[in-house]
matplotlib code that plots the C-alpha trace (Angstrom):
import matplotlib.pyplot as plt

x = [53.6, 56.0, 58.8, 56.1, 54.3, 54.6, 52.7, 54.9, 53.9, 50.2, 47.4, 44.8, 41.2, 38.8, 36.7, 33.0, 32.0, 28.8, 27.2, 25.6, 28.2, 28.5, 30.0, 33.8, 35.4, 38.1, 38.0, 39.9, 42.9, 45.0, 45.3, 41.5, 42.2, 45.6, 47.4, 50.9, 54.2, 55.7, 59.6, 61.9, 62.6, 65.6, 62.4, 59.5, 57.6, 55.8, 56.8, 57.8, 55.1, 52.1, 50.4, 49.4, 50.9, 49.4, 46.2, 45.8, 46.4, 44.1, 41.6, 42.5, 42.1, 38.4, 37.0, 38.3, 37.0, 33.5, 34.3, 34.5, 31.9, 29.4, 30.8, 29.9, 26.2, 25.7, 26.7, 23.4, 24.1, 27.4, 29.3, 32.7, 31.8, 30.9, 33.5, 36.2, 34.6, 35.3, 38.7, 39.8, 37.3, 36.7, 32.7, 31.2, 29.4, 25.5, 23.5, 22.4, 23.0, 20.0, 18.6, 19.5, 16.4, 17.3, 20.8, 22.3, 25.2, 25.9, 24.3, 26.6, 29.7, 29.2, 27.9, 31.3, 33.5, 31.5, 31.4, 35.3, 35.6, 32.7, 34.6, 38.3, 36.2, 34.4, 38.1, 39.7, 36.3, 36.3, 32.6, 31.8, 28.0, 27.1, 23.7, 21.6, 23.5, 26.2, 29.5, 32.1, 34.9, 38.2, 39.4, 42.4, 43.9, 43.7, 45.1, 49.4, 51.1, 54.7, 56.7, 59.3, 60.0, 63.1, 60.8, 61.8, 64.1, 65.2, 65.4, 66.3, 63.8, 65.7, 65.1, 62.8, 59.4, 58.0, 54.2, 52.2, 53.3, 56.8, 57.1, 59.7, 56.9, 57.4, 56.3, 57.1, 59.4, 61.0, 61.7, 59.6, 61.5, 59.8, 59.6, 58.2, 55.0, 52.5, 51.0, 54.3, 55.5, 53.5, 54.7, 58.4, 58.1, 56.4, 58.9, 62.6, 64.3, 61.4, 62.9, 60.9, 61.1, 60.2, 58.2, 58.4, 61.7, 60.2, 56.7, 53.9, 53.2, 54.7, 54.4, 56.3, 56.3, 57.7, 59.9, 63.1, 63.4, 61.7, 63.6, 65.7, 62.1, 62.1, 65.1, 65.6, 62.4, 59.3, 56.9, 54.8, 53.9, 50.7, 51.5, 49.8, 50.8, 49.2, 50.3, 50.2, 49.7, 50.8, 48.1, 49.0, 51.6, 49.6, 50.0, 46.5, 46.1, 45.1, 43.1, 45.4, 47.0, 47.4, 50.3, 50.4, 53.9, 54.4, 58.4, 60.0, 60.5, 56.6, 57.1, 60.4, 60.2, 59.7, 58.0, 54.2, 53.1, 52.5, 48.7, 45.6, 45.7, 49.2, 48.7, 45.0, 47.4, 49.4, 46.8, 46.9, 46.4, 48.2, 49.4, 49.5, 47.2, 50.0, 51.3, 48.8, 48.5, 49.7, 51.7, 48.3, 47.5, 50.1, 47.6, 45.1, 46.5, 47.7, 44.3, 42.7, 45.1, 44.5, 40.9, 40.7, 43.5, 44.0, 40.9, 42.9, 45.8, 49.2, 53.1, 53.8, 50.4, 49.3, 50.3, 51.2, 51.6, 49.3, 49.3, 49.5, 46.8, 44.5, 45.5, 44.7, 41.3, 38.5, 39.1, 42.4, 41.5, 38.1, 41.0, 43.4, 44.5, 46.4, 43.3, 41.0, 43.7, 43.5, 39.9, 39.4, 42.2, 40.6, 37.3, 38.3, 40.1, 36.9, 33.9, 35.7, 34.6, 35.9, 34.2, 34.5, 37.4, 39.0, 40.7, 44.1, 43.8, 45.8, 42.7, 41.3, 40.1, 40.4, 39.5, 37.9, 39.2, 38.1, 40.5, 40.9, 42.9, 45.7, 45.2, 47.8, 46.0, 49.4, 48.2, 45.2, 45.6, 44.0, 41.8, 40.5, 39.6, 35.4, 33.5, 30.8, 30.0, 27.8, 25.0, 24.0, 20.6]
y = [56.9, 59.6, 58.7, 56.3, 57.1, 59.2, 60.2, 59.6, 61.3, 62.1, 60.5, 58.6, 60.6, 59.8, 56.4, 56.2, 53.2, 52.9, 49.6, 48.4, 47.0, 43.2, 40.8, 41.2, 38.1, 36.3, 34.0, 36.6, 36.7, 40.0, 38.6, 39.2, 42.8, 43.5, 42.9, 41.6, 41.9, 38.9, 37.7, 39.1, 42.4, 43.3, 43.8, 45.2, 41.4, 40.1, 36.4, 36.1, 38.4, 36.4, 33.8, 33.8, 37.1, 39.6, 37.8, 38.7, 41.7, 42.4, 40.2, 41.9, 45.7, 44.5, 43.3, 46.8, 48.6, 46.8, 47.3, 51.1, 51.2, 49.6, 51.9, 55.4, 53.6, 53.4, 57.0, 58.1, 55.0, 54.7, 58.2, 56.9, 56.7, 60.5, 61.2, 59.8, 61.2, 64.3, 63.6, 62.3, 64.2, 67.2, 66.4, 68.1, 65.9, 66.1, 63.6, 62.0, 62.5, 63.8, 63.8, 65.5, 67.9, 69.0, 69.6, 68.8, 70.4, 68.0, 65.1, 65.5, 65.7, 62.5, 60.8, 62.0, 60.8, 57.1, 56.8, 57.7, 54.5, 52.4, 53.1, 51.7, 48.8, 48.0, 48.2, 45.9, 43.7, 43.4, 42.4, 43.0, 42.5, 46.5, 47.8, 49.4, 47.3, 50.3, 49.3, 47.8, 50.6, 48.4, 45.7, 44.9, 45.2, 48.7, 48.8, 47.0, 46.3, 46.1, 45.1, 47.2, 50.3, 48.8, 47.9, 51.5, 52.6, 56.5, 58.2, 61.6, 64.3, 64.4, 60.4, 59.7, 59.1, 56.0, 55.2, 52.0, 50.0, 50.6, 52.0, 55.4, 58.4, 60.4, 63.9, 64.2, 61.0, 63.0, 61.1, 63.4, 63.3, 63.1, 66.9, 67.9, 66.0, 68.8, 65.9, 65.2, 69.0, 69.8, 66.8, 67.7, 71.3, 70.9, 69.3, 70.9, 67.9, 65.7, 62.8, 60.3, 57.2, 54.3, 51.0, 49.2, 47.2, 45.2, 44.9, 44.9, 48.7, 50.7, 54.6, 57.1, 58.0, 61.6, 61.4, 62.5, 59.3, 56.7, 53.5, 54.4, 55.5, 51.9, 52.6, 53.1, 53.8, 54.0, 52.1, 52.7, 54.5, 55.2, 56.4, 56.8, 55.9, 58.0, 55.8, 57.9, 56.5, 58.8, 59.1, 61.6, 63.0, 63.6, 62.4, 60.1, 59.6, 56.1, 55.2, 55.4, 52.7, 53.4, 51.7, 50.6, 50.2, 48.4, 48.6, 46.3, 48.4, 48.0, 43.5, 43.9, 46.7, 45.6, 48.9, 48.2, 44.7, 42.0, 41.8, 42.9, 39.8, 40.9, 44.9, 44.3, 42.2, 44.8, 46.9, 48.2, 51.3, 54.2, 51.9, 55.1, 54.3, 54.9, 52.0, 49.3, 50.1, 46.6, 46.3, 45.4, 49.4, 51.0, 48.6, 50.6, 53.6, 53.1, 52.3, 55.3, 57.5, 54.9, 55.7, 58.6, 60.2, 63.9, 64.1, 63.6, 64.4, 63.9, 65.0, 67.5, 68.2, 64.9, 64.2, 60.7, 61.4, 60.8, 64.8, 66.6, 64.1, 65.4, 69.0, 69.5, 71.8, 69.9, 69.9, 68.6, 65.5, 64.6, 63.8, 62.8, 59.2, 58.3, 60.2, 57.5, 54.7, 55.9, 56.2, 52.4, 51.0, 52.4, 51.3, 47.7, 47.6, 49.0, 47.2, 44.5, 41.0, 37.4, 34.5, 31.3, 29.4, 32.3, 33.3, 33.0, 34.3, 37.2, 39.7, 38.4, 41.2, 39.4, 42.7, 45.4, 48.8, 52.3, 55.2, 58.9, 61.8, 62.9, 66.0, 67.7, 66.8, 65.2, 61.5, 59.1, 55.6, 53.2, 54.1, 50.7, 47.0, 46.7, 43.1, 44.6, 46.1, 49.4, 51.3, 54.4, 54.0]
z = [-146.2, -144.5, -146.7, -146.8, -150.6, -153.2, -156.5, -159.5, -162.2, -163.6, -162.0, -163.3, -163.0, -160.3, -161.2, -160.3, -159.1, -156.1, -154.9, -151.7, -148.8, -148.2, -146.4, -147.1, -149.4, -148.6, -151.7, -153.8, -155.2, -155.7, -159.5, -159.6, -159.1, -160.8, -163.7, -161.8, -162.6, -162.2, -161.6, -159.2, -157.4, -160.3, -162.7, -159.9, -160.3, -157.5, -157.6, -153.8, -152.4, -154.3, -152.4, -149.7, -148.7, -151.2, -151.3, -147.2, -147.8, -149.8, -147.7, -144.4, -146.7, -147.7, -144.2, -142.6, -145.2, -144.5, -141.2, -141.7, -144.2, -141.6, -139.0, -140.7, -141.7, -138.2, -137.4, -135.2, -132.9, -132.2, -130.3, -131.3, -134.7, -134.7, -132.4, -135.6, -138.0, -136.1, -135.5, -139.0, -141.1, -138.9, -139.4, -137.0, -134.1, -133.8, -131.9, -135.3, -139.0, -140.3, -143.4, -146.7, -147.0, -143.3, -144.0, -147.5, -147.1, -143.8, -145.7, -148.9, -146.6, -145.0, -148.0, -150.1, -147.5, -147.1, -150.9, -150.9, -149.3, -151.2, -154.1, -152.9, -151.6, -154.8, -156.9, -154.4, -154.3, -157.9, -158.3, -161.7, -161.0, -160.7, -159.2, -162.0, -165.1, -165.1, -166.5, -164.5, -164.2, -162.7, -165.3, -164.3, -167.4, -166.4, -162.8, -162.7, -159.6, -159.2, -156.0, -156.9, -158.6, -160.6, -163.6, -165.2, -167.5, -167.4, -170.6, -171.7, -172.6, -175.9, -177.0, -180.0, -178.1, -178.1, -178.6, -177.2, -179.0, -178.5, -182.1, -182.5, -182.9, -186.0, -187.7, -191.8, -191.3, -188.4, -184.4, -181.8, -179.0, -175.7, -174.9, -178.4, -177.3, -175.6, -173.5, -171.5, -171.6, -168.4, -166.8, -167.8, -166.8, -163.2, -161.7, -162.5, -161.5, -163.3, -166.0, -168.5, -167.4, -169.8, -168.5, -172.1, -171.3, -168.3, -168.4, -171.1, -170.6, -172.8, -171.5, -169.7, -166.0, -165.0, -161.7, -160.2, -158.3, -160.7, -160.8, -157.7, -155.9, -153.8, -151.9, -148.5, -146.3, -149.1, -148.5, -152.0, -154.5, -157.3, -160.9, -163.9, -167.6, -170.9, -173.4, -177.0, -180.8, -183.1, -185.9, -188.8, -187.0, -183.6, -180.3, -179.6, -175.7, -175.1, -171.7, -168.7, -166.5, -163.4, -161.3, -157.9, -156.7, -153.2, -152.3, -150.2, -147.5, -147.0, -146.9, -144.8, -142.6, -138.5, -137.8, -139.1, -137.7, -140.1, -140.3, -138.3, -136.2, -134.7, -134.9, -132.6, -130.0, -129.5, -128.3, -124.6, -122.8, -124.4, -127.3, -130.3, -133.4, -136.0, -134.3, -134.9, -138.7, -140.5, -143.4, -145.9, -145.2, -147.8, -149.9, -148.8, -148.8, -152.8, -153.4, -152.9, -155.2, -157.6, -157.6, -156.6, -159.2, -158.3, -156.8, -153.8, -152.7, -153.5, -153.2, -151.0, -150.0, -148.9, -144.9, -143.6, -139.4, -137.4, -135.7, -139.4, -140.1, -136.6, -137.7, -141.1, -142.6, -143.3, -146.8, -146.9, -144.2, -146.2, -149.6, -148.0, -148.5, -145.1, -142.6, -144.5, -143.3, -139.6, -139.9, -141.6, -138.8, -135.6, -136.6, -137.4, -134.0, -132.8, -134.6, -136.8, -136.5, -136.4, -137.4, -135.4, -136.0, -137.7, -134.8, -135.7, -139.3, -140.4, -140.4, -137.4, -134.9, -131.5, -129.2, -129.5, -128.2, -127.2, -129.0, -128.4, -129.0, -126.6, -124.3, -126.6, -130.0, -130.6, -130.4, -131.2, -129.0, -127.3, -124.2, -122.7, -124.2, -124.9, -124.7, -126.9, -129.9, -128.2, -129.8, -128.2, -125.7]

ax = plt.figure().add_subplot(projection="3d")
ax.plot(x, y, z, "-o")
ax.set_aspect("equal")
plt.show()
């Protein structure tokens, strides 16, 4: 996000996955969901971050995703749903949704954008029980998260290329070096300042990631980051892609920093009159927000195009808002502020919305904050 998160490399392609919404869990582990790098920062492991911070973030992610989820369900009887929805989507506001033989082009546009979210929440739920007996599409084994970018190693376009299993790649007993292999020639070529960097040394993936920053990306103000690996067997003297990994990579900017507050439970008390949006958004959203390029691959968008303020985010086309990973995290914050729920005796955990709040955009369209505290949860008469 702003310098906040970045797309290193190639993405991995968008991943289908639907099922009804439930209750949020907060019995799962981020372990469930990832395969972890452990140790320390020096090698991008996750060691200090694990339990129990990691696991509320990803607890706090799932009940304001349900949160949202419920909130866009309910579009016909709540007016600040529909007035959101305008705002972060720019889907235009009718009294009610109606139905897809009235208006499927309507209908598929709020249907895209809820299962944009279904899907994020289904990979971070990790319920391998899918409607219908389809095949579960998020084994961990295929999803890594680091806690620092540190875990690559930069090579040279020229090395001897490496396959997945670590193995020098060779043509007629000759080392292909990295830029001799068509599937990372792109990757080399769109970005003039782009380097191979390898993830073999430190962690169990062995693959390439294509960035001018890499290693160095965690430092300073980044918050994350999402990155795909194509690992490649050479068979008979051709490059075999073998399924992608995609990479999550929190930095510790995004633990440390003292702009974002902590969790939900402290971003919600913060709220009062004229308290900006952007500045309620806890530190468990760059989960969030890493999430969604993770399954949504370069479906959505990424790099320069992707916006991370809260204005560029309000002034964007349609298009651009409806794939755009940070509008979804405005969208999923306000309406846990607005319609997310606490259990009893839950009060004081980290996710725990203790008010509710009214939002709107400022008179200059430079601004979404809070308008006044609500008692109630209101459906339209």
């Amino acid at each position: 996000m702003a310098t906040n998160s970045f797309l290193l490399g190639l993405l991995a392609g968008i991943l289908l996955l639907l099922s009804s919404i439930d209750v949020a869990r907060a019995d799962l582990e981020i372990t469930d969901v990832f395969t972890v790098q452990r140790g320390g920062d020096s090698t991008g492991g996750c060691d200090a971050r694990l339990d129990p911070l990691l696991d509320n973030w990803l607890t706090e992610s799932l009940f304001s995703l349900t949160a949202a989820i419920d909130a866009v369900d309910a579009y016909d009887r709540r007016f600040e749903v529909r007035y959101a929805m305008l705002a972060f989507f720019s889907f235009e506001i009718q009294d009610t949704l109606g139905t897809k033989q009235e208006n499927p082009t309507r209908y598929r546009t709020w249907e895209k954008i809820r299962k944009n979210m279904v899907e994020v929440k289904n990979f971070l739920e990790h319920d391998k029980v899918v409607p219908g007996g389809d095949v579960f599409k998020f084994p961990k084994e295929k999803f890594w998260l680091h806690c620092h970018s540190t875990f690559l190693t930069e090579q040279s376009s020229t090395s001897p290329a490496l396959d997945y299993e670590g193995n020098e790649m060779k043509k007629d007993d000759k080392p292909i070096t990295i830029q001799e292999l068509a599937a990372y020639q792109k990757a080399i070529s769109k970005e003039p300042n782009a380097k191979p960097w390898w993830s073999g040394v430190n962690t169990d993936q062995n693959g390439y990631y294509f960035s001018e920053d890499g290693r160095n990306y965690c430092q300073g103000d980044n918050l994350g980051a999402t990155a795909s690996i194509k690992p490649l067997k050479a068979e008979g003297g051709q490059a075999v892609t073998k399924p992608e990994i995609a990479s999550v990579i929190l930095c510790p900017y995004a633990f440390d920093n003292t702009k974002n507050p902590d969790n939900y439970r402290d971003a919600n008390a913060k709220l009062k009159k004229d308290v900006r949006l952007d500045a309620v958004l806890p530190k468990s959203t760059t989960l969030v927000h890493e999430a969604f390029h993770a399954v949504h691959g370069d479906k959505f968008l990424a790099g320069k195009e992707e916006k991370y303020g809260i204005t560029e985010c309000l002034t964007m086309s349609a298009e651009k808002q409806q794939t755009n990973p940070e509008s979804y995290v405005f969208f999923i914050a306000y309406m846990n502020h607005r319609y997310g729920k606490v259990d009893e005796g839950e009060e004081n955990e980290p996710w725990a919305i203790n008010k509710l709040w009214e939002m709107g955009v400022g008179s200059k369209n430079d601004r979404f904050g809070a308008a006044r505290e609500v008692t109630f949860i209101n459906d339209d008469d």
